[in-house]
N, C-alpha and C positions, 0 to 999 in steps of 0.2 A: 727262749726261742719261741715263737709264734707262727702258728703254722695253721694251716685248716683242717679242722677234725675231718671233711670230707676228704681230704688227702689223706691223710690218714686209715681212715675205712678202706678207702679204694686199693691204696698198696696190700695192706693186710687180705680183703679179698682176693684181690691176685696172687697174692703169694701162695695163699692155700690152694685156689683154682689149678695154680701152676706146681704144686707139690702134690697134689694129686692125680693129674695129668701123667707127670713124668712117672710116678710110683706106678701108674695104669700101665704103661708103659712099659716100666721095667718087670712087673709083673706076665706080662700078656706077650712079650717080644725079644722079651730080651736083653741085655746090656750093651749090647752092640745097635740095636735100632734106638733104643733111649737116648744114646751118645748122638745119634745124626739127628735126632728131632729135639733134644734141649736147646741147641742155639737159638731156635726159633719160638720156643716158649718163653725163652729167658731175654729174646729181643722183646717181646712184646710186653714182658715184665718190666723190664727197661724202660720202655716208652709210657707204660705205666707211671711209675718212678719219677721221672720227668715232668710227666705233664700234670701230674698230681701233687705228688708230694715233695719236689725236691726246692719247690716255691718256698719262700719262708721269709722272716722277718729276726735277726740277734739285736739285742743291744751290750753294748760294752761301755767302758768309762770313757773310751773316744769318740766313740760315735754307735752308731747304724750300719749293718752288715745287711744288706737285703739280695738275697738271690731269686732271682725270677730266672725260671726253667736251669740252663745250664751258665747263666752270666752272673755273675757275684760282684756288687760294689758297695765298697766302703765310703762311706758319706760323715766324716766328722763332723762332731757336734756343732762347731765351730761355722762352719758352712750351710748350716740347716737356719732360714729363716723361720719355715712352720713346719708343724705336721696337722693333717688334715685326714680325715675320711671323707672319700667319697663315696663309689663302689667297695676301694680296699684304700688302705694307707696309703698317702701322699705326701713325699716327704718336699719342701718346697726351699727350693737351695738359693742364696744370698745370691747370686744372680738371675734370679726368678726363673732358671731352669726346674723343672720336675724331675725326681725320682718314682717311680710307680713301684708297689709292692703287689705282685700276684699272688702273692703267699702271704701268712699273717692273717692278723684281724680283717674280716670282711663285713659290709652292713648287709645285717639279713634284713628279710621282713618285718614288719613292724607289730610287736604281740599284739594278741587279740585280748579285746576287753571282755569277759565273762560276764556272766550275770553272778559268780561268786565274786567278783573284785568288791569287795568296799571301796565309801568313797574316802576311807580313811586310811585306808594302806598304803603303803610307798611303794612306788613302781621300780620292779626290777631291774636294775639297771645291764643292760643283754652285753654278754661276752665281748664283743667286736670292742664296744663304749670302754670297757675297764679295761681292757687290755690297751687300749690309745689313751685312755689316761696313765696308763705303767711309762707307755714310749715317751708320751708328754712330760710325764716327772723326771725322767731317766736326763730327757734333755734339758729339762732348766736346770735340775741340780748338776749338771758337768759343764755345761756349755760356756758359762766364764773362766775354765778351766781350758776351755779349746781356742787352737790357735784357729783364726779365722783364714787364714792364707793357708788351712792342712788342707794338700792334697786329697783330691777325691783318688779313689784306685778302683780299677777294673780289671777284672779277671775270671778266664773262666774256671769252671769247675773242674780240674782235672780229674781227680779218682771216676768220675760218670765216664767221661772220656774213656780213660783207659777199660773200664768196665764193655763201653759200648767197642772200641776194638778186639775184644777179648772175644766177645760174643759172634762179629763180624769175623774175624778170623775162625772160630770154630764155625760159623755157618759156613762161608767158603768151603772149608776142608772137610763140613759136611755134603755139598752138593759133587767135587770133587773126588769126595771117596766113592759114592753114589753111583757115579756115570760109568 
């Protein structure tokens, strides 16, 4: 799986932010005011979640599984003319339609040269590079293996779903217990 370490960081920061919050919380108020103010810590956790880290990039023996925010689609091998970085991964389908990866490998900035660099060293090759060369390999060695007429499929993320009416229903029957 391929993902952005800044997503990464970011959920984990909120998580903590949001586990300390709620313990402030439960400490200082109560269990009963904790209960009416987590939906709304754990909404924002959520959107957190979302827009950070739920972007990402699988590969499998069939294809490419790329989830950007809550939509998830499967792209067989078979169906993939290129893969490309631009911004982030570009997966470039046999009828020159585009897939765009928000999640995954992304191009950062380009290193800086030191005045320690020799001119005899070999330049690092930066994370986003290697790991599009994994996706690259993944798909030549399967892609004679793929049927070119496999369905692409799309779908969304349910478990987020369900999570995000779970949270919506408790904020409800927080502002409702409330009044």
């Amino acid at each position: 799986m391929f993902r952005g370490t800044s997503g990464t960081i970011g959920l984990i920061v909120s998580g903590v932010i949001a586990f300390v919050l709620l313990g402030d919380a439960l400490l200082r108020a109560g269990i009963g005011e904790t209960l009416l103010l987590a939906p709304w810590i754990l909404l924002v956790l959520w959107l957190v979640y979302v827009t950070l880290y739920a972007s990402h990039v699988t590969i499998t023996r069939e294809g490419a599984v790329v989830q950007n925010y809550l939509r998830r689609t499967t792209v067989p091998w078979g169906r993939v003319a290129d893969i490309r970085m631009r911004w982030q991964v570009v997966f470039v389908l046999t009828d020159g339609s585009e897939v765009k990866a928000y999640g995954g490998p992304v191009a950062g900035r380009p290193a800086r040269v030191g005045p320690r660099s020799g001119a005899g060293e070999g330049r690092r090759v930066p994370p986003a590079l290697r790991e599009l060369g994994i996706i690259q390999d993944a798909w030549e060695s399967e892609r004679a293996e793929s049927r070119p007429d496999a369905p692409i499929a799309r779908q969304w993320d349910i478990p987020a779903l369900v999570a995000l009416l779970v949270i919506v229903v408790g904020a409800v029957s927080a502002v409702v217990g409330a009044i």
